[in-house]
N, C-alpha and C positions, 0 to 999 in steps of 0.2 A: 678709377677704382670704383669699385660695386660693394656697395654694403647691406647687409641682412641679418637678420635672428630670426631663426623659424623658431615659432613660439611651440610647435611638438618637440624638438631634442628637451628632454626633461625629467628629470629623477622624481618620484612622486613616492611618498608615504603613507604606507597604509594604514599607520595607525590613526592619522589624520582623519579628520571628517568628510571634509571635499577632497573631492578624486582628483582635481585640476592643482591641489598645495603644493606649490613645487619647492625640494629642496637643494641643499649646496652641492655644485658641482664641483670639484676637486682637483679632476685631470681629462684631458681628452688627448689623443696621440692620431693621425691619420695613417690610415695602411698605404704602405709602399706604392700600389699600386693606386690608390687615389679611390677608389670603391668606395669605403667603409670607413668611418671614421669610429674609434672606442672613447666613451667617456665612463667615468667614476665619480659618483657621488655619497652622499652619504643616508641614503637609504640601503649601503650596502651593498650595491648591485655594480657592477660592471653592464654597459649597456651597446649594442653596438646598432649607429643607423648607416642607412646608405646614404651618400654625399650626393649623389646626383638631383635626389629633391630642394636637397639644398641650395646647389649651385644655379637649377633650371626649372622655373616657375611653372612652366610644363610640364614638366616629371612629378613634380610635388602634387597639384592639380588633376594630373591622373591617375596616381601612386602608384605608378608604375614606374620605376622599382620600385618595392615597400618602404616606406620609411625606414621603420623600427626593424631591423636585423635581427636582434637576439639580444634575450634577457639572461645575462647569469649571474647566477645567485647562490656561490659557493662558499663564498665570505661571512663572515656573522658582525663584521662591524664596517662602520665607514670606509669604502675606497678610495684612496689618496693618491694612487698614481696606477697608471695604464700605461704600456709600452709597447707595439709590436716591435717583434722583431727584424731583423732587416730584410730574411728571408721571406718575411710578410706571412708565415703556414705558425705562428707561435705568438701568443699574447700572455705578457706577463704582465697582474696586476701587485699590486701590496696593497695591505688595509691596517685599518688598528686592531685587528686580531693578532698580529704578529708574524701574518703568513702571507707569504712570495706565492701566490697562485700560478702555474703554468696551463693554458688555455690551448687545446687542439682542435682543428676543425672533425668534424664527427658528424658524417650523414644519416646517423639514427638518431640525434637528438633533436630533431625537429619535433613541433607539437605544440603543442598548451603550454605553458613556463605552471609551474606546480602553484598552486592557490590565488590565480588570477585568470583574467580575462586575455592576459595576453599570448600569443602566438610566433612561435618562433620559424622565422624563415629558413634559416640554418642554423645549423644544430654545432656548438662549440662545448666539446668537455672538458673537465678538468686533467689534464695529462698528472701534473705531481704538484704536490704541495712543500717547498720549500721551507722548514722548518728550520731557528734557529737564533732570531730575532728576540729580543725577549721585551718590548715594547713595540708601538707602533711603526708597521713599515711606511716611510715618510715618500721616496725617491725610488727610482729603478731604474739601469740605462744596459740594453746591449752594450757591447765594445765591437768596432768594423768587423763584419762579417761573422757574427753573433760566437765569435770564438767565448768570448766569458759574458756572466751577466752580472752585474756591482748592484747591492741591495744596501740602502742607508736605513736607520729610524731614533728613535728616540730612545734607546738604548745606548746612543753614542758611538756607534760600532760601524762598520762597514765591511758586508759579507761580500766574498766572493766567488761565485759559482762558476762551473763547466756548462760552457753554451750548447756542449754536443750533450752530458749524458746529467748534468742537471746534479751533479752533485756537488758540495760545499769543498772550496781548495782551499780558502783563506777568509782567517777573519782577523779584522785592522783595528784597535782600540784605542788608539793611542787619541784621541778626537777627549777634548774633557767638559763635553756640553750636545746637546739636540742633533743628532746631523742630517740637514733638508733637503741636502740635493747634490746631485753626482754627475758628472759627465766624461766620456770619453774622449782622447785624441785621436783624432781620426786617423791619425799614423799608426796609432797603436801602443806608442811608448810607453804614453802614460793615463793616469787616471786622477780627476777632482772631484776633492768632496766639499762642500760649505758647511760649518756650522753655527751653533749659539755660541759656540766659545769665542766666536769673533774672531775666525781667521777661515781662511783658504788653503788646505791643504793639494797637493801634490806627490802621486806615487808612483814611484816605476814600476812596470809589469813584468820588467824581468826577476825580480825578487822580490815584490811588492814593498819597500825598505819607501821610506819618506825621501822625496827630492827637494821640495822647500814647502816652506811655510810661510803665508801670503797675509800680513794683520793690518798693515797702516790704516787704510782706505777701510776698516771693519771696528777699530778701534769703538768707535761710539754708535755702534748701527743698535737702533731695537731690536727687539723682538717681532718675529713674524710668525707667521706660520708655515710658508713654505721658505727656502733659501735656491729654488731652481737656480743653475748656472748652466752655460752653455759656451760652447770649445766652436770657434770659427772653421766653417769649410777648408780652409788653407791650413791649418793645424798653427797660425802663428798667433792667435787668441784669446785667451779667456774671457765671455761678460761674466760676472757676479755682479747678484742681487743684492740688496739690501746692504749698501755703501754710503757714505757722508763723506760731507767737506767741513769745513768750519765748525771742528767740534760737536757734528751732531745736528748742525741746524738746517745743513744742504743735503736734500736726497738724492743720490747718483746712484749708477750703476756702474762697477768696475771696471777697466779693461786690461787684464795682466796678460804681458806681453811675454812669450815664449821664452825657455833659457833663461834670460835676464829674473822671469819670475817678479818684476814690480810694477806697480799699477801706477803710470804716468798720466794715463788719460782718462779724463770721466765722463760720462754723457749727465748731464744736468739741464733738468729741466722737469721734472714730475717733483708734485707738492707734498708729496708723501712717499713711502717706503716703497722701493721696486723688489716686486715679489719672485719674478718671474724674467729670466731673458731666454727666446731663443732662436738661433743663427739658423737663415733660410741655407737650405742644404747645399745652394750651388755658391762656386766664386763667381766672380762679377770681371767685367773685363775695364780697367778703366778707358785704352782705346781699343777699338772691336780689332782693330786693322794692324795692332800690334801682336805680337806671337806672348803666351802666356809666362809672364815671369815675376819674380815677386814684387818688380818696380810696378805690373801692370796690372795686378791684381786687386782688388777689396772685396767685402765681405758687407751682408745687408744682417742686421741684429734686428728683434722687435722685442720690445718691451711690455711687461703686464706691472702693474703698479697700485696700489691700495688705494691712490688717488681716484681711482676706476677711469682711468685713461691707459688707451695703449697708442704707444711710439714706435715708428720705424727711422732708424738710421742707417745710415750705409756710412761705412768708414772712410771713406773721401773726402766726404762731406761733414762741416761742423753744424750743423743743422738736420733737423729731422727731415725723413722725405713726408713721412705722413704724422700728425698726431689726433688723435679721435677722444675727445674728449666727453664725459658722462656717458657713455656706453652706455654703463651696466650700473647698479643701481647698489654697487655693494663693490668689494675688491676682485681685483684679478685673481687665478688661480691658476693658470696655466695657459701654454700656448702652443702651435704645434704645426709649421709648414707642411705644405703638401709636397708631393716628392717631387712636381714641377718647378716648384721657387715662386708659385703665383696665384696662389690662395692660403692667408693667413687664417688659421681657427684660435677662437679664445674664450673660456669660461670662466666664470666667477660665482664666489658664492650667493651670488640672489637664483644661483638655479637656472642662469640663461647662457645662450651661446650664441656670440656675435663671427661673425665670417665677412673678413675682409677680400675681396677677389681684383686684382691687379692687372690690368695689363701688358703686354708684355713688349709694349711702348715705356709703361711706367717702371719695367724690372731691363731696363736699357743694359745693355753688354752682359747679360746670364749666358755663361759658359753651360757646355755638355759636361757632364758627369764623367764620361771620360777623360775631359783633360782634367780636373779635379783628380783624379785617377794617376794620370800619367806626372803632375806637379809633386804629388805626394812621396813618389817614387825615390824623388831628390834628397828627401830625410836619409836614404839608406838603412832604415831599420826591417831589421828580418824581423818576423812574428813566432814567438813561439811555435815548436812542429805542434799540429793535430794529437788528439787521443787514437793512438793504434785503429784502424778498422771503422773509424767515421769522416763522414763526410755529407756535408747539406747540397751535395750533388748527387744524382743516381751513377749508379756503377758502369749502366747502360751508356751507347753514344748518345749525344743527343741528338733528337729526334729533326729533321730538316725543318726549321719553318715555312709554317704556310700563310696566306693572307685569311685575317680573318678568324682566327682563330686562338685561344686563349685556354691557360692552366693553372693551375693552383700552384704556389710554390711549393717545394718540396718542405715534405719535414726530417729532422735533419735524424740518419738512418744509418745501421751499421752497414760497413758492403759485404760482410761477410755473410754466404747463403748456408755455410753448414749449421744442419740441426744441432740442437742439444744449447748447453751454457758454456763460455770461456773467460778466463781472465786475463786481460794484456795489460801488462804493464806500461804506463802511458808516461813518458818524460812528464817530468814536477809531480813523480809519485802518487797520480790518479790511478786508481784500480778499474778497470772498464770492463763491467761484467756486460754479456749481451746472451741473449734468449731469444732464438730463432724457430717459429713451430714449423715442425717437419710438415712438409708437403707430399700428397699421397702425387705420382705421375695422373696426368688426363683425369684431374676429380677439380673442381672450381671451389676456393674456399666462399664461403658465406660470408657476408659482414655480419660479424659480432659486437657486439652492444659490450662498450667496455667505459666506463666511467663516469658517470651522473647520481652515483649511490655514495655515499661519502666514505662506507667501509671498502670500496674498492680503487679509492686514489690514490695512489701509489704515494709514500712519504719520503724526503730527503735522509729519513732517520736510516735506510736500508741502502746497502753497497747499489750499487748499480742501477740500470735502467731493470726496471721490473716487467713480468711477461705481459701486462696490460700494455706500458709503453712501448716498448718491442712490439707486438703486435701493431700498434695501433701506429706506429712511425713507417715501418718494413713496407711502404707504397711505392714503387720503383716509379719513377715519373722523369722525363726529361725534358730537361730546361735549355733554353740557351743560354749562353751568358751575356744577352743584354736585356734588361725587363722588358723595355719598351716594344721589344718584338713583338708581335703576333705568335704565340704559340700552339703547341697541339699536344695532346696527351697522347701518351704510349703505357698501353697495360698488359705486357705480356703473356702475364699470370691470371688476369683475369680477376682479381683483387678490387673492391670496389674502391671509389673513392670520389672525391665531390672537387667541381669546379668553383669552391665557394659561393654556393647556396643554389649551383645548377641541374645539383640534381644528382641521381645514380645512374649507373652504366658499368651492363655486363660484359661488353664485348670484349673483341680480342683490342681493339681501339677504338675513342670515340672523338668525334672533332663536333665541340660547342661552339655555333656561330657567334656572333655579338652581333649586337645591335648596329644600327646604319653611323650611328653617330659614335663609335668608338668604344661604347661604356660598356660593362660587363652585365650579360644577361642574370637576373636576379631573379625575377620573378616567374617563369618559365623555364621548361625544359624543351628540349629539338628531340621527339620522339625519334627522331630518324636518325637516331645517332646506334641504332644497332647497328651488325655488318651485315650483307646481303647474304649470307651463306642460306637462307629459307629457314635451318634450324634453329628452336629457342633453346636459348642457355641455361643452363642450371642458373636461378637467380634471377632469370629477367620476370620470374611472376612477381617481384618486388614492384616494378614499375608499372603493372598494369592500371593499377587507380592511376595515376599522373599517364599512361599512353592510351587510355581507353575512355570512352566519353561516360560519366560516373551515373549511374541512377539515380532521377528522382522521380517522386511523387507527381506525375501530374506533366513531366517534363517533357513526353513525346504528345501532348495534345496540342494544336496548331492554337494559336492568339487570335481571337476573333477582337472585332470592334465592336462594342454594346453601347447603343444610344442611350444618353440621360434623359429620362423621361419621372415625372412623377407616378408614384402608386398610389392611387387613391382607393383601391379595392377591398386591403389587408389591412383588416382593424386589428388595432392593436389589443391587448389580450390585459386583461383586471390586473392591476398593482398586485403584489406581490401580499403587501401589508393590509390590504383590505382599504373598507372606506375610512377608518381610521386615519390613515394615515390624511386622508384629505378629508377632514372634520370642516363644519361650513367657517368656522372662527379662526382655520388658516390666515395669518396674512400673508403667506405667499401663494395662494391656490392660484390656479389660472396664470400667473405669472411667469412662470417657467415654463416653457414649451418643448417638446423633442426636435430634434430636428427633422425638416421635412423628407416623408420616406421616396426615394430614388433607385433607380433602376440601376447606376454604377454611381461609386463613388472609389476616389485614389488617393492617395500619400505618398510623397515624393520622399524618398530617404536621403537627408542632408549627405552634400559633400557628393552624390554617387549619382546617376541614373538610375538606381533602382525604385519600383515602385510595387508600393502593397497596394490589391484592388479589390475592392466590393464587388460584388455583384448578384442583386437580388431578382427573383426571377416574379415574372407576373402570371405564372400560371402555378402548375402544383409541381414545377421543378422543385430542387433544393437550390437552396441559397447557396454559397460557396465564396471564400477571401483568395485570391491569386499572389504567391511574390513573384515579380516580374525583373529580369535584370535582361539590359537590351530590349530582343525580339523572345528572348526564351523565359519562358515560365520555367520556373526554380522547383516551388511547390507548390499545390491547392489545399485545401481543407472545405468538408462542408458542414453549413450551420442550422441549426433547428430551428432558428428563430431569424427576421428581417434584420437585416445590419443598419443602423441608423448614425455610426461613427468610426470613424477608424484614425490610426495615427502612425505612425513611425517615425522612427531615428535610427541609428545608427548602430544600436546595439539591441534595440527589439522591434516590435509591432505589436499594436493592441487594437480590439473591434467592441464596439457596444452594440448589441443587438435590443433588439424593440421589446425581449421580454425580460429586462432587465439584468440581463447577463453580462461582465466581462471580460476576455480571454486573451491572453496575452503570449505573441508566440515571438522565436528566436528568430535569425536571420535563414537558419532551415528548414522552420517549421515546426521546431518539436515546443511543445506548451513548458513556458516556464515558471507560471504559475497554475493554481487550480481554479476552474469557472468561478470565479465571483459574483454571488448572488446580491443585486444594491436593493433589492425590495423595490425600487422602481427606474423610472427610464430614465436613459441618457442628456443632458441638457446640453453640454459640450465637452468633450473630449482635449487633451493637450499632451504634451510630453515635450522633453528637452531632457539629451542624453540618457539617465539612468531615471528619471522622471518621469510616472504617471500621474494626471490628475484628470476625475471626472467630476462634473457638477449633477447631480440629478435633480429633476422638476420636481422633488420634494423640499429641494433647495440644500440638500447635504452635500456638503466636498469631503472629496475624496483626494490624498497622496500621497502615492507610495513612493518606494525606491527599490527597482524593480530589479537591481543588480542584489541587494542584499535580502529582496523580499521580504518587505518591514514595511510598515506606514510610517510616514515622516512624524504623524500626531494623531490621533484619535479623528475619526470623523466627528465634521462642524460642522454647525448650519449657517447659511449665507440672511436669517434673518433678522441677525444684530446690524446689518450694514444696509439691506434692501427695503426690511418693514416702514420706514418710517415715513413714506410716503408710498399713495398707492400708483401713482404716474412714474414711479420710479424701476428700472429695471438695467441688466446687465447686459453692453454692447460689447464686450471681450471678455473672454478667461483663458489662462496661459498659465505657466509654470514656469522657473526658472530652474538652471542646471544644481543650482542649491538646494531645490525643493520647497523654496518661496511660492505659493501660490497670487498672480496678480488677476484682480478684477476690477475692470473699469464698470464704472457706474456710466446711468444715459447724462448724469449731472452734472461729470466732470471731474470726480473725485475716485480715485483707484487707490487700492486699501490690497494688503497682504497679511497673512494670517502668522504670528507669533508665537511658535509653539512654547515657545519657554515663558511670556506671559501671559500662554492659553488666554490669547486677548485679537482682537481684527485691528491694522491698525493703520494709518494714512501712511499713504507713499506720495502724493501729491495732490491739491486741489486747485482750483481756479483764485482763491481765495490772494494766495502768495503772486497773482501775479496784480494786483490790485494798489500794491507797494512796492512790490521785492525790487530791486536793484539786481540781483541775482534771477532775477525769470530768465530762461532757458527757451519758451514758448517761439519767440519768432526765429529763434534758427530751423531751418528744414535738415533734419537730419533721421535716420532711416528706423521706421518705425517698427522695425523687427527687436523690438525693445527685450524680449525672450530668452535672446542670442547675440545680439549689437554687443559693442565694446564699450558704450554708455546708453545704456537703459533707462535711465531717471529724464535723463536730456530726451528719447525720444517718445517717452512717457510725458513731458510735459508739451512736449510737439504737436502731440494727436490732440490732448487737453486744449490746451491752445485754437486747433482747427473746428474741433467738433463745438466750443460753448462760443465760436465766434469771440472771440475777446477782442475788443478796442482797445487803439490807444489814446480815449479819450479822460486818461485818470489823472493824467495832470491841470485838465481845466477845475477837478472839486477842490473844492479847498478842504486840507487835510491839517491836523494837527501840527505840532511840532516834531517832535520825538516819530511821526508815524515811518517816513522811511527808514530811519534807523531802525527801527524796533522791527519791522515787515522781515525787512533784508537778514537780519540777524536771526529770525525767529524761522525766516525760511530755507539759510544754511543749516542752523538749529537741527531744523526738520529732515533736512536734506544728508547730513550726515548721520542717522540712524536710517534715514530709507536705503541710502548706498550700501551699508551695510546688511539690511534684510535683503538685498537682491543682489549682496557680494559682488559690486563691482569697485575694486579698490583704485580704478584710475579715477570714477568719477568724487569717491570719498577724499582725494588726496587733495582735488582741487577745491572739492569745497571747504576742506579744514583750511586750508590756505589761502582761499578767500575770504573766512569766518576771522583767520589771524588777521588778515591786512585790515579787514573792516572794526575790529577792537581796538586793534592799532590806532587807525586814524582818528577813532573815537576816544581813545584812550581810558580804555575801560579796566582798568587793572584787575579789576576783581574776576572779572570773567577769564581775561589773560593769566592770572593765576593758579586760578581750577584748571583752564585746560592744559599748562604746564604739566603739573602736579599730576592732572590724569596721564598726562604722557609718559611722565617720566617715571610713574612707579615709587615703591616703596624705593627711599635711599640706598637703602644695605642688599638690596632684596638680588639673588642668585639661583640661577636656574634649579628646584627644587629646594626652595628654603619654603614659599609665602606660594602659595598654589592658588590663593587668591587670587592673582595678578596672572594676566597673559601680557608676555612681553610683547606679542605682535595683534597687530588687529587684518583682517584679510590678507594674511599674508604679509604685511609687510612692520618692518621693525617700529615699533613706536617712538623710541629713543633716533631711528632715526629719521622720523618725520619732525621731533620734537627738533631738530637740530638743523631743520629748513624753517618752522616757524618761528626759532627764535632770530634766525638770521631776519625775517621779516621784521620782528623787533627791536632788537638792535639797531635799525635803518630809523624808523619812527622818532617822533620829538620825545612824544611822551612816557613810551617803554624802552625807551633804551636801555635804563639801568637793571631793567627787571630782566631782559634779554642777556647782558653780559652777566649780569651775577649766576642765572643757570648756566652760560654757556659755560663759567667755568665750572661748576660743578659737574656739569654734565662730561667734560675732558677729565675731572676727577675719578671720577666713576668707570672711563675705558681705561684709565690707566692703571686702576683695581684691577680689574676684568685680566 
């Protein structure tokens, strides 16, 4: 088994400060086809990435395919659940607005995502909005073959929809408490819901009437927040979450056995509430070599659990196969096989996504999907007939498979081709209105831009599918009937339509290669997927930008190579400020120097090949910056003035030229600030991510934040830190992705600038390693402190290298009290520097080292304060005491405060002061 959390899958809040704040994820579901995985969190957004980076360190590394798929953003509160549908062309979310969102693929809403920096690869609309919830939608599940869609929430209620035209059949109230979570039998029979009321309900779907009601093993469960449940491949199953034994003191998850309806067997073993189960898609064989029946079958469960452990079982076995313990850093939320049976996804609310990937050594006897298929058979239950005139198949035969070749699934469409509107009356008294726009003979319709506006999303409040939906469904595409084939698309009509995020195509048919290794082309389009007839189609000047090589700036001139050589010719031109500014009573005159002026200078842009380039000329050419991606220039600019700095990242480039100019451009070129005049030259230049900072030989810093173009804080002068001797000067300056400006001194002491007490103030000295027990100095670890995942550690690393420190301190003789006090005084220290340079892994360890070492000191009084600071005002509730942040970098305080008291409680001498918070502190969640 393979395990990972790509630290990009991530819901992030803009109202937040820092861009990297990540918040709770909610629900994640993988598409059918293994592509894309959707998750929801509670920035409101629905998010879709591609799995392939995820799965394969090389795909991620080249990003190729794109991570990040598509941002949508139709919802206005928290996302709590994502569903694709089975047909994999339909994603349904629910949110606490109270709306059932229905998601279509849509190749014109590619672009920008509206008030951010991000970029959508493929373009997903809102098809209709499901209206009728009158509190939070909690749950959502297809039923097999996306015949109906069951929507639960906190309303108590459970809706249930038409999988083909999306409108409301039945609504179930009989629930007298929260209802969390729903799931399907895969037969079709029936349908389950969980709720607060403390039971498991069961309904039939032939009259939707109650079959049983399921409470023993619920009797004493808390409160959660979700109640996910899940129906086994075999249909003989139910797990439910959030079950006990022993009056409440044993946490299991249910397993209610079909028919019979009672729950004889528990899985036990998680220390807390099981939030979350659910059943990988395939049965299991228990011997490979026997023919499938129900003596020989099982079924594999996984579990998500508040303990922030997840469990796999297989019902064989009285033992788990896997358990993963501290994952995630907060509870599970949700879980989600891939439609192989052999990569688990799981989210929880700290914001991250863990991915288990299995062998399939370790998923020993997984059956094909067909005989799943052919087992279920043996129920004997027919399915309700279809709505008159639909079908999630095209009307067409299907199309021969070829090798190599791959489609969108269909979305599910009337097969009726006449014009105008009709009404068919559909068995279980749905009304099926459908609107078909007449077609001119030999004329190609246009792809029309239909839903991204919110007054045009069709609402559940109106009969039928509406002429947006109709349209936007009406894609005639043939499928096989088995996914795993290689497919081809067939477009008779000539009607556009997208191979999920492949792209458009006019022709009479187009066949999208994949990639050598199986996975679906994302990131590119096969220009050659016209037909050969010579003539262009109405419509294919759509695709010219993606089939034709795009213009830029600068792009057709060949890449020379220009030798670094110094220019010693081109003096630099009077300060801006006059002599003023360099008065003889300067203490910093002379001290700051420009950098020396060069024939080329380059910036490598993090994460990419690409490089921004200098290049200053030595005769009376013009000076000129290159961005370079490969062997091809992107774009040039040219400059008035010597360049004597330049930088890049990822989302810009900036240049400082010699006559005190800075200019700061996009990744195409176009200026995204105005020339900044610093009144004089360059000292050193930096940046990280949304980050500029320049020093000038006047000694002023500068930094901005170049995504909202705003200065972090007023420009400051570097001679509170530099004057105080004249031998003293700066060997580094850098920026952090915070906006933290770091300067190392020649001394040994590196200082960041505090806009909130408009003060400079120590991030570490040579001083703390003189006592400290806590120095950091003799590990070798990577001095890209900037961007490192502990910064303070390789800040004190170079400190360490550069003042030569011995470990000659233990021959002076020292005080009594001196290591104590060193060590404590340089955690002290240490946990406000982590904090200015917001890296909360190395904050977490120092608070945790700061506990043990008061601890063993037994220092109550200091254990005290930092309880108290941990723990917050008693009573105190999100918008009571605005005072108080309940988190510090991100992470909870209450619960870091509940790992240091666990340090306490261990200790001789705080023990009692560790259990008397700990209970309080269980008093206080149990408020909550």
């Amino acid at each position: 088994m393979k395990f990972t959390k790509p630290s990009w899958v991530m819901h992030k809040d803009s109202a937040m400060r820092a861009d990297d704040k990540r918040v709770s994820i909610f629900s994640c579901h993988v598409h059918p086809d293994g592509s894309r995985i959707a998750t929801g969190g509670l920035d409101a957004k629905v998010r879709i990435w591609s799995t392939k980076p995820i799965l394969n360190h090389a795909s991620e590394l080249s990003g190729r395919p794109p991570k990040s798929l598509c941002t949508l953003t139709m919802h206005t509160g928290p996302v709590l659940v994502v569903r694709w549908a089975h047909s994999g062309r339909w994603l349904a979310s629910g949110s606490d607005d109270e709306i059932v969102m229905i998601w279509d693929l849509d190749p014109t809403a590619k672009g920008k995502v509206w008030g951010s920096d991000e970029v959508n690869v493929e373009g997903w609309k809102p098809l209709k909005r499901l209206v009728g919830h009158e509190s939070d939608v909690t749950d959502v599940a297809w039923s097999p073959g996306d015949r109906y869609l069951a929507s639960v929430g906190l309303d108590s209620a459970v809706l249930i929809w038409c999988g083909y035209t999306l409108e409301r059949l039945r609504k179930i109230e009989q629930h007298q408490g929260f209802v969390k979570g729903v799931c399907w039998d895969p037969v079709g029979e029936f349908l389950a819901t969980g709720s607060d009321d403390r039971s498991v309900r069961i309904w039939r779907t032939t009259d939707w009437g109650l079959e049983a009601e399921v409470r023993k093993p619920f009797d004493h469960s808390p409160g959660t927040f979700f109640r996910r449940l899940s129906w086994s491949p075999d249909g003989a199953h139910i797990t439910a979450s959030n079950a006990t034994n022993n009056e409440g003191y044993v946490f299991i998850a249910a397993v209610i056995a079909r028919n019979q309806w009672t729950a004889e067997i528990s899985l036990v073993g998680h220390e807390n509430t099981v939030e979350v189960a659910a059943y990988n898609p395939h049965i299991f064989l228990r011997d490979t070599s026997q023919s499938v029946t129900a003596h020989n079958i099982c079924s594999v469960v996984a579990l998500g659990a508040d303990d922030r452990a997840v469990s796999v079982w297989q019902t064989k076995a009285p033992r788990p196969l896997v358990v993963a313990k501290d994952v995630f850093e907060r509870q599970i939320m949700d879980l989600s096989w891939s439609a192989d049976g052999l990569t688990l996804y799981a989210v929880s609310s700290d914001g991250t996504m863990a991915v288990f990937s299995f062998d399939s050594s370790e998923m020993e006897g997984i059956a094909p999907l067909s005989a799943q298929e052919q087992y279920l058979k043996r129920f004997g239950f027919s399915p309700p007939p279809l709505p008159e005139g639909y079908s999630h198949l095209s009307a067409l035969e299907p199309a021969k498979p070829q090798p190599n070749r791959i489609t969108p699934p269909p979305s599910p469409r009337a097969q009726s081709q006449d014009f105008g509107s009709a009404a068919n009356a559909a068995p279980g008294g749905e009304q099926v209105h459908t609107l078909v726009a007449k077609r001119k003979p030999k004329k190609r319709i246009q792809p029309t831009f239909a839903g991204s506006i919110a007054s045009s999303i069709p609402s559940s409040s109106t009969n039928g599918i509406s002429a947006t939906a109709a349209r936007s469904s009406n894609i005639p595409i043939s499928v096989p009937s088995t996914s795993a084939l290689p497919l081809s698309v067939s477009q008779p009509f000539g009607t556009s339509t997208s191979s999920f995020g492949l792209g458009l195509s006019m022709g009479e048919s187009a066949d999208f290669p994949m990639d050598l290794d199986g996975e679906v082309r994302i990131s590119s389009l096969d220009t050659g997927a016209h037909n050969g007839k010579g003539k262009r189609k109405a419509g294919d000047d759509l695709d010219d930008r993606l089939a034709s090589k795009p213009r830029t700036l600068g792009g057709d001139r060949v890449r020379d190579t220009v030798p670094v050589r110094p220019l010693a010719g081109r003096a630099a031109p009077p300060p801006v400020g006059g002599a003023g500014m360099w008065a003889e009573g300067s203490v910093l005159a002379g001290r700051l120097e420009p950098p020396q002026l060069v024939t080329y200078l380059k910036a490598t842009v993090e994460g990419s090949e690409d490089v921004f380039e200098g290049r200053n000329a030595e005769g009376d050419e013009p000076n000129e910056v290159l961005y370079v991606s490969g062997k091809q220039t992107q774009w040039l600019d040219y400059l008035p003035s010597p360049i004597l700095a330049l930088t890049a990242t990822p989302t810009f480039c900036a240049v400082a030229m010699q006559d005190g100019t800075l200019t700061v451009y996009s990744h195409t070129g176009r200026r995204l600030m105005p020339p900044l005049s610093l009144g004089s030259q360059c000292c050193a230049l930096a940046s990280s991510r949304n980050m500029l900072m320049l020093l000038t030989i006047s000694g002023m810093l500068y930094v901005w934040d170049v995504k909202k173009q705003a200065a972090k804080f007023p420009p400051t002068s570097v001679s509170a830190i530099l004057g105080s001797s004249p031998n003293l000067t700066i060997i580094n300056a850098s920026v952090r992705p915070n906006g933290a400006p770091v300067i190392q001194l020649s001394d040994g002491v590196a200082h960041s600038y505090d806009s909130s007490l408009c003060v400079w103030t120590k991030l570490s000295e040579p001083w703390w390693a003189e006592g400290s027990d806590a120095w950091q100095g003799r590990q070798r670890t990577n001095n890209q402190f900037t961007r490192g995942a502990q910064p303070l550690a390789a800040l004190e690393s170079v400190i360490s290298e550069r003042t030569a420190l011995d470990d000659g301190r233990a021959e002076k003789v020292r005080p009594t009290w001196w290591s104590a006090a060193m060590t404590l005084g340089h955690l002290e220290s240490k946990l406000h520097a982590t904090k200015a340079l917001e890296s909360p892994q190395e904050y977490k360890q120092a608070l945790l080292l700061y506990a043990k070492r008061i601890a063993d000191e037994g220092f109550r009084g200091k254990a005290e304060e930092l309880v108290k600071e941990l723990f917050g005002p008693v009573y105190w509730r999100p918008g009571r005491d605005d005072a108080y942040c309940p988190t510090v970098l991100g992470m909870s305080k209450r619960d870091l405060l509940k790992e240091v008291l666990n340090i306490f409680v261990r200790s001789k001498t705080l023990a009692k002061l560790g259990q008397d918070w700990q209970d309080t502190l269980k008093k206080s969640q149990n408020d909550d």
